[in-house]
ROMIKOL-995512 format. One record per atom (N, C-alpha, C): residue in three letters; x, y, z. Coordinates in steps of 0.001 Angstrom, whole numbers, plus 500000, padded with zeros to 6 digits. Layout:
BEGIN
alaXYZ;...
***
This chain:
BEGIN
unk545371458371519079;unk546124458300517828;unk545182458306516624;unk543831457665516769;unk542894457658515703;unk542840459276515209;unk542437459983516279;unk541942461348515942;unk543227462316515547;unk544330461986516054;unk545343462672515306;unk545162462176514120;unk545526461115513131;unk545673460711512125;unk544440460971511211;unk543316461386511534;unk542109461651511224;unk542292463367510603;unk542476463818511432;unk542577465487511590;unk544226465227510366;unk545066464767510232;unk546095464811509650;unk545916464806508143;unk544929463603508134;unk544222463247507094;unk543486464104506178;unk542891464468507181;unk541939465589506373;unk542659466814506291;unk543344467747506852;unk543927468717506525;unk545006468532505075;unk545823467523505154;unk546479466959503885;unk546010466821502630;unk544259466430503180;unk543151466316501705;unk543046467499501050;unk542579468396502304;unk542234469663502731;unk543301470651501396;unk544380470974502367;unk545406471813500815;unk546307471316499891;unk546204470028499722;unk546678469099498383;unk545660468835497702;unk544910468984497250;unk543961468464497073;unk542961469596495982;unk543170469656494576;unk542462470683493766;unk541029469764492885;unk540329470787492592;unk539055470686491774;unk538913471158490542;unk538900470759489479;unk538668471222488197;unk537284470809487207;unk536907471834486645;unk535491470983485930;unk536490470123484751;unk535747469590484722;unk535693468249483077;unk534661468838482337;unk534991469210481206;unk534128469046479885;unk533972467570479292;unk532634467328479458;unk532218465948478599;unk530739466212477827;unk530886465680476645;unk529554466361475585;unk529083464820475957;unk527952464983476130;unk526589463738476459;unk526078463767475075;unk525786463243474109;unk525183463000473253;unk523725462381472984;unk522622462755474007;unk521490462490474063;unk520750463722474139;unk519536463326472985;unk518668464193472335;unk517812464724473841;unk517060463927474530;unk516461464287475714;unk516822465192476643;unk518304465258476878;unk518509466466477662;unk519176467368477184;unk519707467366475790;unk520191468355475017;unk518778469272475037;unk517374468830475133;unk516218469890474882;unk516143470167476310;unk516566469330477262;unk516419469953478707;unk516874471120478597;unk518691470661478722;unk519664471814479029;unk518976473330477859;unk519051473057476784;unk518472474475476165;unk517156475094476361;unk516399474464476522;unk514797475053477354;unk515377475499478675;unk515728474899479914;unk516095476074480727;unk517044477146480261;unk518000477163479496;unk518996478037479028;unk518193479273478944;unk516813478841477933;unk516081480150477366;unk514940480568478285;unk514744479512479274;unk513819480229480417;unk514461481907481099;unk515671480871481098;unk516393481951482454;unk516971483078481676;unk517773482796480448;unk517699483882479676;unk516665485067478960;unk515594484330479017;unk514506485247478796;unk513823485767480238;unk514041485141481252;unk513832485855482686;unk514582487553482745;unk515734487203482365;unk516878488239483119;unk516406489135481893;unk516349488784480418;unk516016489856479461;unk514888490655479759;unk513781490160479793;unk512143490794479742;unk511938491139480703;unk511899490475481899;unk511468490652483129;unk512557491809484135;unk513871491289484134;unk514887491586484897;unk515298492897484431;unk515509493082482795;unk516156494412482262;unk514985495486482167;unk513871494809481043;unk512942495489480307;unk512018496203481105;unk511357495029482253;unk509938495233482712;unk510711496058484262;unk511274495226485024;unk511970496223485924;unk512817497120486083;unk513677497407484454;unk514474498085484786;unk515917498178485642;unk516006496931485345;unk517552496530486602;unk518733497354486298;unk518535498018485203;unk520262498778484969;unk520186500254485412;unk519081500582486285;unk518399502105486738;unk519168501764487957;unk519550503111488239;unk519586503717489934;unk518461503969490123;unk517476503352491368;unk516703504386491918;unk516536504821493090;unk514951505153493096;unk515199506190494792;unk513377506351494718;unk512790505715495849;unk511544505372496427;unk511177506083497150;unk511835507732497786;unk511528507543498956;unk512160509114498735;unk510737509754497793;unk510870510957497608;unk510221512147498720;unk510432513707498668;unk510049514303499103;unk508636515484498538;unk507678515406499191;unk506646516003498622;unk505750516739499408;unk505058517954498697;unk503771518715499217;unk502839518765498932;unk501425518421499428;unk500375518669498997;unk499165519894499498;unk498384520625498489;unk498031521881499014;unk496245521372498471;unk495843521460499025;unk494197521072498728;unk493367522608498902;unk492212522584498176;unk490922523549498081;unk489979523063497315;unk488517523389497921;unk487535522831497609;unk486615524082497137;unk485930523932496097;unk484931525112495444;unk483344524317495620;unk482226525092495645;unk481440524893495426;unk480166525474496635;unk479189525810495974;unk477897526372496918;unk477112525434496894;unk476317525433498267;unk474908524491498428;unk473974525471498700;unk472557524987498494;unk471440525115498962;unk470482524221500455;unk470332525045501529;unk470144523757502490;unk468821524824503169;unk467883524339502305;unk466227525164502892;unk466854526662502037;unk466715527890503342;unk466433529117502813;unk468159529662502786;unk469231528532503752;unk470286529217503908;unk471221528594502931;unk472047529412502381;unk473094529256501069;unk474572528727501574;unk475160527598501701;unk476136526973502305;unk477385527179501096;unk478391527868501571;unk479563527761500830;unk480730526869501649;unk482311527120500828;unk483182526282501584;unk483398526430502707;unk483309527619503459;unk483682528090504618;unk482863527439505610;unk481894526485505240;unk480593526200506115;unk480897524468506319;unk481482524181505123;unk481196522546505027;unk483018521892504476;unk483844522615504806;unk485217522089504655;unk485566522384505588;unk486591521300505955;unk487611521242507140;unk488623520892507054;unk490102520912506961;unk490067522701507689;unk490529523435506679;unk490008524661506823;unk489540525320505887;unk490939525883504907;unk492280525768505907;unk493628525992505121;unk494029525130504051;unk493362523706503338;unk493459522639502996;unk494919521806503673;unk495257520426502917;unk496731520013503303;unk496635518563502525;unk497041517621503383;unk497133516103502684;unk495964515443503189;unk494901516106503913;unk493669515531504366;unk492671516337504746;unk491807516407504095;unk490172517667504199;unk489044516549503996;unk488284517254504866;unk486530516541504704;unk485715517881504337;unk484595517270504260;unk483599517421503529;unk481877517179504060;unk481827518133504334;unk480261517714505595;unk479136517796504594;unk478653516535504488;unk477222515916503411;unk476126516226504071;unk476204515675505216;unk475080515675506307;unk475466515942507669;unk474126516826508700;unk474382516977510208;unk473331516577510634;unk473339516458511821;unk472540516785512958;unk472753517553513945;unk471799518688514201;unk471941519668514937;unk471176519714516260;unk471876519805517194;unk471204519901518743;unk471404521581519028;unk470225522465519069;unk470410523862519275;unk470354523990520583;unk470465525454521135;unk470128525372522549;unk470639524549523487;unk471929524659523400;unk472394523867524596;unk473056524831525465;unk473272524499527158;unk472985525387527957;unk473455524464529231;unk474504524840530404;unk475111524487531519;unk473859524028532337;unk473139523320532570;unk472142522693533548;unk472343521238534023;unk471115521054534403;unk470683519692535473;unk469824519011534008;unk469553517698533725;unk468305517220533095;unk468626515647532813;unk467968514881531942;unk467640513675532387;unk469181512884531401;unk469172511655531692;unk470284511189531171;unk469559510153530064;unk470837509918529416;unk469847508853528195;unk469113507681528284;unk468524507101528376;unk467890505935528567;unk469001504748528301;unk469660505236526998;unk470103503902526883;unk472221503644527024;unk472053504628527921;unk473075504342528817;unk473210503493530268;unk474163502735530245;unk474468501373530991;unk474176502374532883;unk473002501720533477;unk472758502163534782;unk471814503612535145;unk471623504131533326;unk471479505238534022;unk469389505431534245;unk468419504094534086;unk467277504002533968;unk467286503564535469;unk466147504188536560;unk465558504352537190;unk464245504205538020;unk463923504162539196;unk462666504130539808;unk462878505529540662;unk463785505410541322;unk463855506346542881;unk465114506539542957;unk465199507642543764;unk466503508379544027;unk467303507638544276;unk467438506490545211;unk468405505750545656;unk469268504625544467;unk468421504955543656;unk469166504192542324;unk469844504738541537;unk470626506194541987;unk471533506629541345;unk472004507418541935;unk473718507274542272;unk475016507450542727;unk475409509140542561;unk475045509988543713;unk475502511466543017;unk477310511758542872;unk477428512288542109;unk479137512316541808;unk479451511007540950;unk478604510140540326;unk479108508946539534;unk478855509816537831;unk480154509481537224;unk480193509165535812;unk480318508696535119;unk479564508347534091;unk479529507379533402;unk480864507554532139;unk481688507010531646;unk482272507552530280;unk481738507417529251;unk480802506095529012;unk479531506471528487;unk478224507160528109;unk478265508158529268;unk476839509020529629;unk477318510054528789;unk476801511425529688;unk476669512517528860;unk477193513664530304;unk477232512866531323;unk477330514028532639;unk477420513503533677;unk477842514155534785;unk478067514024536322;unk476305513357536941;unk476184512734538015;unk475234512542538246;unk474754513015539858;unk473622513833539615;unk473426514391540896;unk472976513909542109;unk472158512439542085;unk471669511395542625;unk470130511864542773;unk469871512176541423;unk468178512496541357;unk467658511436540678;unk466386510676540638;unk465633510142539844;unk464541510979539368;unk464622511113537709;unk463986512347537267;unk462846511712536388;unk461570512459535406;unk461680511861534619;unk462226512491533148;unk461963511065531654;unk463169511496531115;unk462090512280529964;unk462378513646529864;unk462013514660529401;unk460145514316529310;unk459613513947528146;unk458052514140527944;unk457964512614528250;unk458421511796528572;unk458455510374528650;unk457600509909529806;unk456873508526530129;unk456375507980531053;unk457543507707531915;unk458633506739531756;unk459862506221532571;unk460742507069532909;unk461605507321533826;unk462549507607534455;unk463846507159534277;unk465167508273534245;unk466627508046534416;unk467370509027535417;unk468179508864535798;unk469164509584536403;unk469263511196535931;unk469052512085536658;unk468995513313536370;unk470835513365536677;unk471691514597535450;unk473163514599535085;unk473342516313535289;unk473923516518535630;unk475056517850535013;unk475555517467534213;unk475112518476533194;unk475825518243531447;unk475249519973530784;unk475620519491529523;unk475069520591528270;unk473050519707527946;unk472387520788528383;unk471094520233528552;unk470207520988527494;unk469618520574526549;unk469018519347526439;unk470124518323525829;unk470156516885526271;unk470921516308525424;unk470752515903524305;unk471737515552523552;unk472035515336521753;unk470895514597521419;unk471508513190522350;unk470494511813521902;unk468865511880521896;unk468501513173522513;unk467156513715522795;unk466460514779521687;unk467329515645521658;unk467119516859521174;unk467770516978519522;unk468650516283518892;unk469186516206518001;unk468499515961516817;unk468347517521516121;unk467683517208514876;unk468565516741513561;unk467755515923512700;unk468410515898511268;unk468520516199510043;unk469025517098509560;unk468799517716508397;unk469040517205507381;unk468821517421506344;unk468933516748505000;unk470040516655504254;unk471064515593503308;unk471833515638502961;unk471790516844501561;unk473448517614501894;unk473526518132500632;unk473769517568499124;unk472226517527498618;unk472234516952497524;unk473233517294496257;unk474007518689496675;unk475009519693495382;unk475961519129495390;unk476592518682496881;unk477785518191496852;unk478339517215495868;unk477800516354495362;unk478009515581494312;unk478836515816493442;unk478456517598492939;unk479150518463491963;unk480364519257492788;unk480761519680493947;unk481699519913494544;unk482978519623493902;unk483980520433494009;unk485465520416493058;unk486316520211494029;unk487091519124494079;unk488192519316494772;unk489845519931494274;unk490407520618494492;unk491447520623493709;unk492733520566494342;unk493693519470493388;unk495148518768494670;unk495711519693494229;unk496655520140494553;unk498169520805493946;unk499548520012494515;unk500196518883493784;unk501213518287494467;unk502481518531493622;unk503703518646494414;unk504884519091494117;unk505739518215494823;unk506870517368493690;unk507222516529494558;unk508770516831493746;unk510050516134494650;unk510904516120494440;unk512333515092494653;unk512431514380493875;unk513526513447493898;unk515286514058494181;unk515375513804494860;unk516879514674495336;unk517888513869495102;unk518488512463494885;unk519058511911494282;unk519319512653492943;unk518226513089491698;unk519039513182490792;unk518189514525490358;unk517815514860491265;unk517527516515491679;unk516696517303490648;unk515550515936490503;unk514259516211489602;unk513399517183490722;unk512574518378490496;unk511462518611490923;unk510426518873489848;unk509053518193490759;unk507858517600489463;unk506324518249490046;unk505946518863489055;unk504351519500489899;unk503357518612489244;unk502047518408489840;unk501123517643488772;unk500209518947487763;unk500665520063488018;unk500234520898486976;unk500868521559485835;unk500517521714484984;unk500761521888483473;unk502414522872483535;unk503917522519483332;unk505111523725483479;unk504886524350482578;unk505110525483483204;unk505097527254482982;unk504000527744482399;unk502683527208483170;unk501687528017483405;unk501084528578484722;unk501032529667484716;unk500505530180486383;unk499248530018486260;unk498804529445488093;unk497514529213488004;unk497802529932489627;unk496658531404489018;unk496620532011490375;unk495441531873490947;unk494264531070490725;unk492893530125491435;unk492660529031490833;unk491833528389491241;unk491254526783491268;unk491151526750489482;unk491520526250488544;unk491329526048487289;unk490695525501487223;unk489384526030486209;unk488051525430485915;unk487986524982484620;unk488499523571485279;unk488422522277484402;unk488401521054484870;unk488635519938485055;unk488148518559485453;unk489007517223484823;unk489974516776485721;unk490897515916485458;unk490069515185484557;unk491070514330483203;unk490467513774482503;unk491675512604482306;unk491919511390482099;unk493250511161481697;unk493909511093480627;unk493061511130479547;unk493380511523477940;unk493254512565477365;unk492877513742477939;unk492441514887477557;unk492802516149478780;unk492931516134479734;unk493270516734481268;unk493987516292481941;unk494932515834481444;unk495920514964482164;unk496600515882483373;unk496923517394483188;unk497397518947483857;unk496497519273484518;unk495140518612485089;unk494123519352485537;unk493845518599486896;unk494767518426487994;unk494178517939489276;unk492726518629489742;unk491728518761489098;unk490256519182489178;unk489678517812489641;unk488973517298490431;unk487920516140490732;unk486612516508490958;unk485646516222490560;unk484409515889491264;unk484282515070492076;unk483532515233493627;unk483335514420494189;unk482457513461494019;unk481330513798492865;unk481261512214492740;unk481970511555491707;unk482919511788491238;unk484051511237490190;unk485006510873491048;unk485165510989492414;unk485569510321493301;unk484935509416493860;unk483391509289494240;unk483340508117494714;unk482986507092493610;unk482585507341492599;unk482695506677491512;unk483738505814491096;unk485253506585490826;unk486367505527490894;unk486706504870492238;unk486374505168493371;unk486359504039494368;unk485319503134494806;unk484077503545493442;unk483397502469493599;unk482678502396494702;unk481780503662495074;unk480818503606496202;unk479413504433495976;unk478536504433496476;unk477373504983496203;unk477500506309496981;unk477384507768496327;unk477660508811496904;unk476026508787498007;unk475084508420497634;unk473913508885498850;unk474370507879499773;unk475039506747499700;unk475115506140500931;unk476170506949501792;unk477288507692500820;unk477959508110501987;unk477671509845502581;unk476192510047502244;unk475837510790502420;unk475558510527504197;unk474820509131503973;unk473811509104505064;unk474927508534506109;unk476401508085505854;unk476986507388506604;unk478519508141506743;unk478928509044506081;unk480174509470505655;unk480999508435505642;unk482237508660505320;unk483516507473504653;unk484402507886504671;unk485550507474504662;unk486995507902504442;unk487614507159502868;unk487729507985502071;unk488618507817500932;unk489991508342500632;unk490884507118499988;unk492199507525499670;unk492301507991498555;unk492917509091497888;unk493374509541497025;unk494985509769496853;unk494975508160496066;unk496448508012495620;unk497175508623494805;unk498304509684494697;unk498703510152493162;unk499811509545493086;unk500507508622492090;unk501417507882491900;unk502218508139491103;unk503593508697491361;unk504664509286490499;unk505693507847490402;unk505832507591488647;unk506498506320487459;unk507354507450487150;unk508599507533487325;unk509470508519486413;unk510674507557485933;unk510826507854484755;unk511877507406483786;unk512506508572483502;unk513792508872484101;unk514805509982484113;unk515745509649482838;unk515580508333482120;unk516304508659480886;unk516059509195479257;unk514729509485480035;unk513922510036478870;unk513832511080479436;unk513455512550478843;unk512815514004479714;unk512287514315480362;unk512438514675481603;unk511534514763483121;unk510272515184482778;unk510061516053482097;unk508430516847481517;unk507769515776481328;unk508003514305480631;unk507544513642480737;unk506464512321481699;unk507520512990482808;unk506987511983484127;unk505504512468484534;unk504420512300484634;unk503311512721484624;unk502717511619486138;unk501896512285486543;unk500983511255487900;unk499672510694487423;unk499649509537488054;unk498757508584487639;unk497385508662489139;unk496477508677489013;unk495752508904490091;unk494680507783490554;unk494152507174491250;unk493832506032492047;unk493000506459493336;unk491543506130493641;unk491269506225494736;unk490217504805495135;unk490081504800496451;unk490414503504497629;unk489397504022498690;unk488246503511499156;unk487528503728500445;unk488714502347501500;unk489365503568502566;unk489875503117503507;unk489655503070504330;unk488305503112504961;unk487904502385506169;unk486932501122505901;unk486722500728507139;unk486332499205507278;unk484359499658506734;unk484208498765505819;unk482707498498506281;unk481764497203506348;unk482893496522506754;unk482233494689507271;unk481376495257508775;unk482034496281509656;unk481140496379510897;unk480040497920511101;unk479316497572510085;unk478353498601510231;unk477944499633511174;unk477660499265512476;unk477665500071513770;unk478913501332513904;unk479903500755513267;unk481389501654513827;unk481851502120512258;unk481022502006511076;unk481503502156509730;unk481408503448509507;unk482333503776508447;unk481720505523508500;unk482868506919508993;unk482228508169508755;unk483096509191509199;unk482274510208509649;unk482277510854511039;unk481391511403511719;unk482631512295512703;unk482535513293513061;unk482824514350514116;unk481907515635514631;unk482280515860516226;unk481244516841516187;unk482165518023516437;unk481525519254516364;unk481612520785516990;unk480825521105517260;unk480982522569518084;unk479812523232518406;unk480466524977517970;unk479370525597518181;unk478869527163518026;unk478749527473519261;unk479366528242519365;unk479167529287520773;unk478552530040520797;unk477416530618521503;unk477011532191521529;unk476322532813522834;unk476208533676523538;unk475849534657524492;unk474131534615524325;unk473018534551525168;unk471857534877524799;unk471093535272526211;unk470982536692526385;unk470445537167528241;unk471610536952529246;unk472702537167528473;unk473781537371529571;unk474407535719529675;unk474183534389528895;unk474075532923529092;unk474845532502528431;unk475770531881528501;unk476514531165527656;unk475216530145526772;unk475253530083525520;unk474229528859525032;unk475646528056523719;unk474891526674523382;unk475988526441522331;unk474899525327521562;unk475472525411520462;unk474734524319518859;unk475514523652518204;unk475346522272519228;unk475848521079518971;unk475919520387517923;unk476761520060516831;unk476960519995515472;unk477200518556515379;unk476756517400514788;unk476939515997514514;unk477471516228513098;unk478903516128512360;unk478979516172510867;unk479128514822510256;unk478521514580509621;unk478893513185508483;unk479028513981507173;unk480395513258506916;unk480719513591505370;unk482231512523504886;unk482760512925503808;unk484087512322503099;unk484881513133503489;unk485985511872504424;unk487650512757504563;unk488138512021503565;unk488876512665502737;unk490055512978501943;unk491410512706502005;unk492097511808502546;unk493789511392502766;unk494612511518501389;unk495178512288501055;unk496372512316500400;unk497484511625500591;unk497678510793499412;unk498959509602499840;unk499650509566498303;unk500673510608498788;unk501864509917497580;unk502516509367497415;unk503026508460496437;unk504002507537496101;unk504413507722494817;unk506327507772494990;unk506635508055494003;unk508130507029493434;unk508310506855492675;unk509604506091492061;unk510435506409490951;unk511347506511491208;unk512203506912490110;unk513475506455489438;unk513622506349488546;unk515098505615487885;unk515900506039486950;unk517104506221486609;unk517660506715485864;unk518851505671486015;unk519657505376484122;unk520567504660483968;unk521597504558484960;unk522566503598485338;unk523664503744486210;unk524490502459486230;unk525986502644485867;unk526594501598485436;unk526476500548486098;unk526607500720487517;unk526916499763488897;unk525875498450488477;unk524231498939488851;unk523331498001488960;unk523208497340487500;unk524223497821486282;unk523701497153485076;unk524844495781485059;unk526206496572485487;unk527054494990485986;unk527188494005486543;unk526556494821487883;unk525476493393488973;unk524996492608487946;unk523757493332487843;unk522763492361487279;unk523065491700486467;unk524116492011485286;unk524741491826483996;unk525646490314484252;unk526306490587485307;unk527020489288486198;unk526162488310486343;unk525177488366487668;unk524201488168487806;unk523552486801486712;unk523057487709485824;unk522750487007484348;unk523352485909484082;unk524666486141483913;unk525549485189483361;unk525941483949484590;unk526258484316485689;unk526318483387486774;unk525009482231486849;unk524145483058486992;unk522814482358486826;unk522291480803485382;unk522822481026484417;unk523154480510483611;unk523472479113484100;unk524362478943484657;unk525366477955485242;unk524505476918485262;unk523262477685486115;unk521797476317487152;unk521689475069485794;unk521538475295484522;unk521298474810483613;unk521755473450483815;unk523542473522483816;unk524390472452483947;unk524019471545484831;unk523791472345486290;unk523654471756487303;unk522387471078487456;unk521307471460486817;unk520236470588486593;unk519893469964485630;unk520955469819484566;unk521078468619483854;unk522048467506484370;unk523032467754484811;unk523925466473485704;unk523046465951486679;unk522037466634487198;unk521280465822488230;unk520411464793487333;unk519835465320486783;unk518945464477485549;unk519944463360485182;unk520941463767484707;unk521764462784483816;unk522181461576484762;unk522493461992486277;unk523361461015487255;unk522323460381487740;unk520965460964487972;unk520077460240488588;unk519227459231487677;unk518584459931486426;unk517728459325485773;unk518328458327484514;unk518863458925483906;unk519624458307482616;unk521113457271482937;unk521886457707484266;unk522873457333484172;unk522562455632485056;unk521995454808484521;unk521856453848485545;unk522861452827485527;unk524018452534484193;unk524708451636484891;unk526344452506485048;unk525736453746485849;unk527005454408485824;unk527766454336485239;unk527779455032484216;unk528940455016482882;unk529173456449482817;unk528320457490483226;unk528133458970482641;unk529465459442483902;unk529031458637485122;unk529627459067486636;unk530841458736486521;unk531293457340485810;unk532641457162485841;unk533892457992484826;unk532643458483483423;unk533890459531483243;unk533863461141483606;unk532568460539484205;unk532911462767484865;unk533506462373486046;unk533822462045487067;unk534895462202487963;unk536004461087488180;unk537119462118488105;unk538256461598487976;unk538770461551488983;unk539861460603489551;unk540491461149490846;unk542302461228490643;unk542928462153490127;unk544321461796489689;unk545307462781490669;unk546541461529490491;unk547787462298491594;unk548761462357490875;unk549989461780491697;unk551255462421490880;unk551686461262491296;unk550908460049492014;unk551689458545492053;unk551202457433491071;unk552298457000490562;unk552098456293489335;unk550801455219489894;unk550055455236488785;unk548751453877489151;unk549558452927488907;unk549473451945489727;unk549512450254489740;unk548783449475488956;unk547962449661488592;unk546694448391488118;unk545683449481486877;unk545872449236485915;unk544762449744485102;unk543733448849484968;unk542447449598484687;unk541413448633484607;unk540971448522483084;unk540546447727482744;unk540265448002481087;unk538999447377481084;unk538297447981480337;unk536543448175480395;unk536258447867478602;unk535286447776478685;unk534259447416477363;unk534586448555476605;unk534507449800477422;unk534481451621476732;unk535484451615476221;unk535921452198475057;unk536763453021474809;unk536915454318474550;unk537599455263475827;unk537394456588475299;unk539056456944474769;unk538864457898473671;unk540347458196472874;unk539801459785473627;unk541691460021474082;unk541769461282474349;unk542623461890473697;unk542920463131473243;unk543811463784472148;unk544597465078473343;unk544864464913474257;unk545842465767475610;unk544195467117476075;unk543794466631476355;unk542661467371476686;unk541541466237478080;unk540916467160478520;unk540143466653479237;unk538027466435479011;unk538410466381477135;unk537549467050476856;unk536581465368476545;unk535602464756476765;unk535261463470476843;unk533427463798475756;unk533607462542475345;unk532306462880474159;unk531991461339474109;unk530457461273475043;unk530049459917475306;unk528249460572474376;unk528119459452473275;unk526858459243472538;unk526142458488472958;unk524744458670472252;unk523342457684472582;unk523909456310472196;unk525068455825471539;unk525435454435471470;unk525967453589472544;unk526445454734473477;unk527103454131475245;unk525834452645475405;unk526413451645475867;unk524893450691476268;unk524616451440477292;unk523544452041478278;unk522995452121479698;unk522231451122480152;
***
């Protein structure tokens, strides 16, 4: 019977039972500066920050579509032979990522044989035949192993004689000198991007001029703003790296172009902002860096021979990002709501103030909540207070209340 009458209870509370605010003016100076200092926090939040700086009354759209077309200009000098792009870019069609070969090392003369394995591969150092496994490979090594103990080329000590490409790299691998020109090397982006929401398309080069080759000129941002032209060392410069170090080590750099468009002003206007970033690691030195090899093929006495290519240089990643906004009623009413709802917190963190800190001999509590029905009261209480009401619920307690 408890829990029936319980459950009865409360459901009865439950939909008889309404809530209305009370207006009551507090008449103390202390939180009259509360309540209006947050008023103008939050109102100056939603103004500056919410409308101005982000833009809250924009539609937008993050999550544009784009192309990027890359080419690189420039000749080197390397001894007696004359190096153009065709020699030291990869790959040579450009796209959203090309390198740039600074420095090699070249192993010539390589050739299908038997010969010694590296020294400083795991197992492969030696006394006698029986210390190395024929048919074992290393994934480390360089080759199959025939179960010879050889020695290792002009050397006193001995390793494991391999089937491989002979002579090997780690042996035979010469190093040539970095291209000192590259420095001056041109890169040039061509990006075309397009917002399909509100069916902007945007090039980063100058509208309605044809550019039928590489334009010889040199991004500037106050003066060349139309000129995706870079120097590579005006690239490693804004990412802040020493071009001979990444001569001797190659690197990977980002080249950010960052599309800000404000569609309520004239699209011609939206222009790219450009940013570059060394994105690989170089806390671990051993593994730092950008390096790939190839080789050259060629025929010599009827022989297959090949010239083993070590390249260090700068890859190039193309990474766009773009954003865009244009007016739109929806997100200005949200937010606009929003605004005004928000407001409210004010109240609510001045009644906490007021009930907790100021209100200590509960006087503030007894006339903000009321509890009234439709059964006549029995017993009035009559208090020190006098509040006069004029058919309103409207209550006006001053700094003269005693607390």
């Amino acid at each position: 019977m408890g829990v029936i009458h319980f459950l009865k209870e409360y459901f009865l509370g439950f939909f008889l039972g309404y809530e209305t605010p009370k207006v009551m003016v507090v008449r103390n100076r202390k939180l009259g500066v509360i309540y209006r200092g947050v008023q103008f926090l939050v109102i100056t939040y939603f103004i500056w920050y919410v409308f101005i700086s982000q833009k809250a009354y924009q539609d937008t759209e993050t999550r544009p579509e784009s192309s990027v077309y890359t080419m690189m200009r420039g000749v080197a000098l390397q001894g007696d032979n004359v190096l153009d792009m065709v020699e030291y870019v990869h790959p040579s069609e450009g796209g959203d990522v090309i390198s740039t070969i600074l420095r090699r090392e070249v192993t010539h003369d390589q050739k299908q044989g038997t010969c010694a394995e590296d020294y400083r591969v795991f197992k492969a150092n030696c006394t006698k035949d029986s210390d190395c496994v024929a048919g074992e490979i290393n994934l480390d090594g360089n080759g199959q192993q025939t179960g010879r103990c050889v020695q290792y080329y002009n050397h006193t000590f001995k390793t494991c004689e391999i089937q491989s490409w002979c002579p090997i790299e780690a042996f035979a691998a010469v190093r040539e000198p970095p291209l000192a020109e590259a420095i001056n090397f041109s890169l040039y982006i061509k990006n075309a991007i397009h917002f399909p929401k509100f069916k902007v398309l945007r090039g980063n080069t100058r509208p309605g001029r044809k550019v039928k080759y590489m334009p010889r000129c040199h991004y500037n941002e106050e003066t060349h703003r139309y000129c995706p032209v870079f120097r590579l060392g005006y690239i490693a410069e804004q990412a802040r790296e020493k071009f001979s170090e990444l001569c001797r080590t190659g690197g990977v750099i980002g080249v950010f172009i960052n599309w800000k468009c404000n569609f309520d002003v004239d699209p011609l206007a939206c222009v790219p902002t450009y940013s570059f970033r060394r994105l690989d690691t170089r806390k671990n030195l051993p593994y730092s860096g950008y390096n790939y090899r190839f080789a050259k093929y060629y025929s010599k006495n009827g022989e297959e021979y090949r010239t083993l290519i070590k390249a260090f240089g700068i890859r190039l990643d193309i990474i766009v990002h773009g954003h865009a906004g244009k007016f739109n009623i929806v997100p200005t009413i949200i937010n606009a709501v929003t605004a005004m709802t928000s407001v409210g917190i004010c109240s609510i963190i001045c009644d906490w103030i007021m009930l907790t800190f100021i209100d200590k001999n509960e006087i503030y509590s007894e006339r903000k909540f009321d509890n009234s029905s439709d059964e006549p009261i029995e017993h009035v209480v009559v208090t020190d207070l006098t509040l006069t009401s004029y058919g309103s619920t409207h209550s006006d307690l001053s700094d003269g209340v005693p607390l």
